[in-house]
Each structure stands twice: as structure tokens, then as C-alpha cells.
N, C-alpha and C positions, 0 to 999 in steps of 0.2 A: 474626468481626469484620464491621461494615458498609465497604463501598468504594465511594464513589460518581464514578462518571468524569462528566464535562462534556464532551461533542463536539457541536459544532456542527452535525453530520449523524450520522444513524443510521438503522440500518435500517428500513423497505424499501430505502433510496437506501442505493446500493451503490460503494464505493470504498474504497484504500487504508486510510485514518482508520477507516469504517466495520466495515470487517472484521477491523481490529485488535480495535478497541473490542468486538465482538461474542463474537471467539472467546478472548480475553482473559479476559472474561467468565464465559463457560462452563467455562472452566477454574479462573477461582477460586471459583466455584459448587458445581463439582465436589468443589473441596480443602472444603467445610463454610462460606465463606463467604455474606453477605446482598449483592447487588450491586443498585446503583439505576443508573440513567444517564439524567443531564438532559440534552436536545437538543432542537432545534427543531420547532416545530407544522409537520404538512404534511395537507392537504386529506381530509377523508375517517378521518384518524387521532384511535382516542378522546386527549385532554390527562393520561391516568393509565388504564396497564395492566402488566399484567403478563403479559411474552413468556418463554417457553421458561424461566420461573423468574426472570429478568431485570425488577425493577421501573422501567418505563420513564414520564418525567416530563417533558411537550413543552411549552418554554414560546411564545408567543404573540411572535412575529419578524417583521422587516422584511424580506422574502426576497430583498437586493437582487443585484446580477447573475444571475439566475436561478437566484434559491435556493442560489447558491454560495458567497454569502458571508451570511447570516443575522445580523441586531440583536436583538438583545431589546427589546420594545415593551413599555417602561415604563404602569405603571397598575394596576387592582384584578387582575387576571388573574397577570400576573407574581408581585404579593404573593402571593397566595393559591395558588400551585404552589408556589413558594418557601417559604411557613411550611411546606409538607407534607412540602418535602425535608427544611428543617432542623430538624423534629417527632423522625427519625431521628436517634441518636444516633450519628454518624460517624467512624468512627478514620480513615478516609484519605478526600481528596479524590485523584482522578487526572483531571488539564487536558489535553484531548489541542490540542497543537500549538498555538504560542505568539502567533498573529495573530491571532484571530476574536476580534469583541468579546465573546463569551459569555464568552472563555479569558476576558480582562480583567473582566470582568462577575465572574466565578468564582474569579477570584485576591483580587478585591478583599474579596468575601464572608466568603471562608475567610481572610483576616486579620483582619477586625473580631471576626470569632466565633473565632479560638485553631481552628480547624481545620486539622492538618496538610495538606497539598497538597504536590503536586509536578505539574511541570510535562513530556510528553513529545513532543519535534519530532518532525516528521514529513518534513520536508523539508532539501536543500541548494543552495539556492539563494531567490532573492525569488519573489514572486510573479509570476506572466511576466504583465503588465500592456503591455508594449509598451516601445518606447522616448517621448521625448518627454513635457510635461507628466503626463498622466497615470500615465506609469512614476516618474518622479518624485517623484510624489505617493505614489503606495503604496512607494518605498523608503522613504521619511518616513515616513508612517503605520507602519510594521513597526518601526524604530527608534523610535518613541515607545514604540509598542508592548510592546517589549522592555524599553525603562526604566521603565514602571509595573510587570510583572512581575518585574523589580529589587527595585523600591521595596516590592512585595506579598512580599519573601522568598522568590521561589519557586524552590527548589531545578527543576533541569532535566535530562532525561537525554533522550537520541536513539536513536532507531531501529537505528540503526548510531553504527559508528564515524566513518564520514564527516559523517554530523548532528551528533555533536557537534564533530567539527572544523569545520562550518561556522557553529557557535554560537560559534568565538569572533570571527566576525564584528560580532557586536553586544556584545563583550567578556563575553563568559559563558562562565566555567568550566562543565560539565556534568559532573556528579555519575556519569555513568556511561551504562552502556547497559542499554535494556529494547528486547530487541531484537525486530521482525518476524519470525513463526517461521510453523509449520504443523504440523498433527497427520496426522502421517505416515501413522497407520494408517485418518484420517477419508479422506485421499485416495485411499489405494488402493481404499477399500470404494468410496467414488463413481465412482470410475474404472472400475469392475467393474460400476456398478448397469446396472439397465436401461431404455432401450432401450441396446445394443452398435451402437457405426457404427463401421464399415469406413469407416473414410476416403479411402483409395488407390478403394476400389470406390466410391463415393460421387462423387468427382470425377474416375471413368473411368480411372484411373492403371491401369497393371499395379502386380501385388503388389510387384518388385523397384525399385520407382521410389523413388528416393531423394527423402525429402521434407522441407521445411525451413517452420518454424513461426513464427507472431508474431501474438503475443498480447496485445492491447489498444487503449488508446483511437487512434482514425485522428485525430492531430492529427498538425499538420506537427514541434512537438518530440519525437515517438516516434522520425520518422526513417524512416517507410515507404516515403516516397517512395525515400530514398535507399536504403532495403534493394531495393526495386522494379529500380532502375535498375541497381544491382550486380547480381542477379539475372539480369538481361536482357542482363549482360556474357558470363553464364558459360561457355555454350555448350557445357555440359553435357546425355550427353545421358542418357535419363531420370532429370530433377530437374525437381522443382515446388515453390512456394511458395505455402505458402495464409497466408492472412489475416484472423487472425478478431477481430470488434470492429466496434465503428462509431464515428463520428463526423464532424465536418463536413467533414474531405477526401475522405472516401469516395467523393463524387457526383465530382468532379474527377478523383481516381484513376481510377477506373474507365470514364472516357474513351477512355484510353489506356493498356490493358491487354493486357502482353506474353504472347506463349504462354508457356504453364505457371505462371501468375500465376492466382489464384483470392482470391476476396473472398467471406468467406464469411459477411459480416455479425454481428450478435449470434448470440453461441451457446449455447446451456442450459450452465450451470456444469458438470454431468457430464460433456457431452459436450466440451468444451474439456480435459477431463483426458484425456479418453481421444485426443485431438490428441494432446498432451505426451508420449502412451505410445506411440504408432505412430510421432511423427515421428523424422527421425533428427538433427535439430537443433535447438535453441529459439535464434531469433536477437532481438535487442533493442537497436536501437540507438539510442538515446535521447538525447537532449540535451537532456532534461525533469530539473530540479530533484529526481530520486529520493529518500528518504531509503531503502529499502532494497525493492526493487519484488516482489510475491509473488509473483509470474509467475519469476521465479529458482527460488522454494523450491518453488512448484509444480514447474516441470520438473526439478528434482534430485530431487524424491522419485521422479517418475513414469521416472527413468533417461534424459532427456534432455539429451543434453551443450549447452553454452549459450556462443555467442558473441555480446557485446558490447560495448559502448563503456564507456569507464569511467564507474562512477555510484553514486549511495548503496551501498554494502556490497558492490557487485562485487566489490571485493577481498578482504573476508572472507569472503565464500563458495570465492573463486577467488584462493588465495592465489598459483599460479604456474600456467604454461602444460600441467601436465599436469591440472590441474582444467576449464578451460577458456581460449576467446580474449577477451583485452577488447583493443579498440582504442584510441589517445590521441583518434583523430578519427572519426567513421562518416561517410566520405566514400565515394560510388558507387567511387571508386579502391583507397579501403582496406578497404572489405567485398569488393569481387568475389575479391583473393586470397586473403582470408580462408573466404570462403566454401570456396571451390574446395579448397583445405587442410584445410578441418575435415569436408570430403562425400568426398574420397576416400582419407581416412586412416582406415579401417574401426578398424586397433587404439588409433588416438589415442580415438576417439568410446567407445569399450568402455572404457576408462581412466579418462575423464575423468568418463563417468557414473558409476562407479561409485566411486573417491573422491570424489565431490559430494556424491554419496548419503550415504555413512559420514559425512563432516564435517558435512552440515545435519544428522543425526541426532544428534550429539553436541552441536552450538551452537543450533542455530534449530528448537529445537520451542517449542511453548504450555507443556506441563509445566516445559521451563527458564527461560522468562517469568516465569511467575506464581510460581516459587518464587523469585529476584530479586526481585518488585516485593513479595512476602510478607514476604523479609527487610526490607525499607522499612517496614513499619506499626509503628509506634509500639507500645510496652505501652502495656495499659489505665492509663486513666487520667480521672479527673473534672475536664470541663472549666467554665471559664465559659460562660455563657449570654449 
């Protein structure tokens, strides 16, 4: 069967949506299906190619907030990518995440043409616009938003289970879960390839230094800071915390930077696994809108037990305290005993990794995805035109 997703971003630009979208893909590619995926024009990229089997179809966008949020720019360009998709004869559309005018652009298309569709969030919570008129403004826009994809039929399922309880925020029942997963055996092989870094040797540690991890973007909703500061409580002694990611608090942080704190900027995807596999903790404390964050499934494959704050699918991965810690708040008060609890309890951390391991392997891989979103396609059938 043909499957065409719509995401607003795709690869090269690399993020949550994106790498769902990509490895989703490959997996139903795998299983004998034809996959297309429309997404946005970016600089330097052909308007129609085909990636790793993946027919990819960029249409011609307004790239506003820097590219973050992308319009479709109406006129002869949009038609003419557009008759090429719908030239395809499509048993399922898949909308990733229910805000971007594309989703709306996409819902609206796949009802005029009898094209099944279904819709999948991404997120639990609004878009963090700020407070004030302009937060305002985008709670609005996302509830419009919502009731056009209403009015367009479109069935909706989330990431987790927390996305769909936060869809019934906009009064939508969610049809279910297509959950964020990982191909467990694609990790280990990267986490093995080479170049091999010694991490501990890398940033001077001795071998027996207990080391505590965090992974991703430097925005002040991640919570680094406040992982930073608990850190700087512990008084612990051989423990380090490295920091890998960039973003615009980086420059700030690293002002004021505690011994045994490391910033280790963007880091090649391999070698961030092989982080996951030396540390002896993946921390994440977040107060970012998650709908289920891959940096979890990453470090449960890779045997890293994982303390965080509660957030998209924390709890289904970590259904009780011998899985892992989540916190109600990640405050510098309630990481630092946390911390300190989960670095010197050698058999809690042995435990916890390895029930994380066995449950992502049974709930959150790609294989258990795409055969959910498989059961979802329609029989054949001839539709209007």
C-alpha cells in the first residue's frame, strides 16, 4: 500500500517529529510498503527526490519563526507538487501533529478527495509562545486549529499516553496510541560503530568516576540549569556531569560553570549513544511540553537507568520507582536528593536499567509501531477522484 505522511519538517532538520517521521518510514518500507512524505522546501534541497527509498515532496513555504513554524505559499509551485502527490494512488494519509498549517492545509485536502487520514500529536502541552498577547494568540490559533481538524474528520492518536490525555484538552477523544519507539538493535550497532570515545578519558575523569548524563536541546524548559545547580549541591565526590546539546542558554551557562560540570556542545549521533552507555545515569528534567522524549528510549536501550521529572510517557516507560525516578517538580531541592539516591545505590541503578530495557523492548520499538499504524489502513478500495 501507498502511505503518505505530511510533516512540517524533515530531514536533514533533525528533531523529535522528524525522526519519528523518518524511522517510521523505514520500517513500513521495510514491511513492502511505497512511502512519500510532503514537507517543507529548505535552501539547497531538490522539490522531488528520493532518500534511502523514501519519495520525498518539498512544497514551497513561508519559513516563519525561523523555519519553525513553515506556511504553504500558495500559487503555481504548490499546485504542481501537489497534482504529483495526488497522481499517487493513496490508501492512508498520516498528519504529523495537529498545529502546523500544512497539518490543516493536509486535513483539508484528504477530505475533499475521500482520502483516509489520521492525525498524530506530538506534544502535551501549548506551544511555549510566552505569556502575554502573544501566548494568547497562539492558545487561539491551536484551538481553531483543532476545530478545523474536527470539522476535516480527522481521527487523532498520540505519541503516548499522556498526548492523548492532553488532547482532551481541545475536547478530542484520541483513537489511540502510535507510540515513539526505537530499533533497538539499530542502537546498539551505532553505539559500537566507530570512532569509540572513552568518555571518563576524554574529559580527564578517572575510570571509576561516577558520571551523570543529559541529553539535549540548552533551553531554559529542559531544566539544565536547574540540573546544573542540584549537581553543584552534591558534594559528591568523584561524580561529573556532562552536558551534551546546544542551544541558546549555552553561552550563559557556561559563565558559570561548577567543577565537575562539562558542556560538551553538539555531539555526532554515535557518539551521544555511546554517552548513554558509559554513563551511570540519564537525567532529564524537563518542564518542556514532551509528548514522549527519545532520549528515554535511547538510554533504556543503551542500559542507562533514568531520572526525571514527570513528562510525556515517563510513566509508561517507568511505571514505578524500581524502573526509574521521576520527580512531581525538578527543582535544584528535589534533584540534588535525587540525584544523590540514584549515584549511590549501585543495585537500584542495575535494576532499573535492566527492567527498562525488557519493557521498551516489548512496548516502544518501530516493528510495534508500524504494525499498529498497519492495522489502521483501510482495505483496498476505488476511490473518487
Amino acid at each position: 500500500m501507498t502511505i503518505c505522511f505530511f510533516s512540517a519538517q524533515y530531514l536533514p532538520t533533525v528533531g523529535g517529529v522528524e525522526r519519528y517521521t523518518s524511522c517510521l518510514a523505514q520500517k513500513l518500507l521495510a514491511h513492502g510498503h511505497r512511502v512519500l512524505v510532503v514537507t517543507s522546501a529548505l535552501p539547497g534541497l531538490p522539490e522531488h527526490e528520493v532518500s534511502d527509498g523514501v519519495e520525498v515532496i518539498r512544497l514551497p513555504v513561508w519559513p516563519l519563526i525561523g523555519g519553525r513554524f513553515p506556511v504553504p505559499k500558495p500559487g503555481g509551485t504548490l499546485r504542481r507538487l501537489m497534482g504529483q502527490v495526488w497522481a499517487n494512488h493513496i490508501d492512508l494519509c498520516v498528519v504529523q501533529a495537529r498545529f502546523y498549517p500544512s497539518s490543516l492545509y493536509a486535513a483539508g485536502c484528504c477530505k475533499r478527495r475521500h482520502i483516509p487520514f489520521l492525525v498524530i500529536e506530538h506534544s502535551t502541552g501549548h506551544l511555549p509562545m510566552g505569556n502575554g498577547p502573544v501566548g494568547w494568540a497562539g492558545h487561539v490559533y491551536e484551538h481553531l486549529a483543532a476545530v478545523w481538524l474536527k470539522a476535516c474528520g480527522a481521527p487523532f492518536y498520540g505519541v503516548s499516553q499522556a498526548v492523548c490525555r492532553w488532547l482532551t484538552h481541545f475536547h478530542i477523544r484520541a483513537k489511540g496510541t502510535l507510540y515513539n519507539s526505537v530499533d533497538p538493535a539499530q542502537l546498539a550497532a551505532l553505539a559500537e560503530a566507530e570512532p569509540q570515545i572513552n568518555w571518563r578519558a576524554r574529559l580527564g575523569l578517572a575510570p571509576e568516576t561516577k558520571l551523570v548524563a543529559f541529553v539535549g536541546r540548552i533551553i531554559p524548559e529542559k531544566g539544565v540549569a536547574e540540573l546544573v545547580e542540584a549537581f553543584s549541591r552534591l558534594n559528591l565526590p568523584d561524580t561529573a556531569l556532562a552536558v551534551a546539546g546546544d542551544g541558546p542558554q549555552l553561552t550563559s551557562l557556561k559563565v558559570t560553570c561548577p567543577p565537575g560540570v562539562f558542556y560538551l556542545g553538539s555531539v555526532p549521533y554515535a557518539q551521544t549513544l555511546q554517552l548513554y552507555r558509559q554513563a551511570d545515569l540519564y537525567c532529564l528534567p524537563t518542564r518542556y511540553a514532551e509528548g514522549f522524549p527519545t532520549t528515554f528510549l535511547e538510554a533504556a536501550v543503551l542500559g542507562c537507568p533514568i531520572l526525571t521529572s514527570r513528562t510525556g510517557g515517563s510513566d509508561e516507560l517507568l511505571p514505578d520507582e524500581r524502573y526509574g525516578i521521576q520527580l512531581d517538580e525538578p527543582t535544584p531541592e528535589a534533584l540534588a536528593p535525587a540525584l544523590k539516591q540514584a549515584l549511590t545505590d549501585d543495585a537500584w541503578r542495575r535494576e532499573a536499567a535492566a527492567l527498562t530495557r525488557a519493557r521498551l523492548q516489548t512496548l516502544f520499538t518501530w516493528d510495534a509501531t508500524a504494525a499498529a499504524l498497519e492495522a489502521l489502513l483501510p482495505a483496498p478500495t476505488t476511490r473518487p477522484e
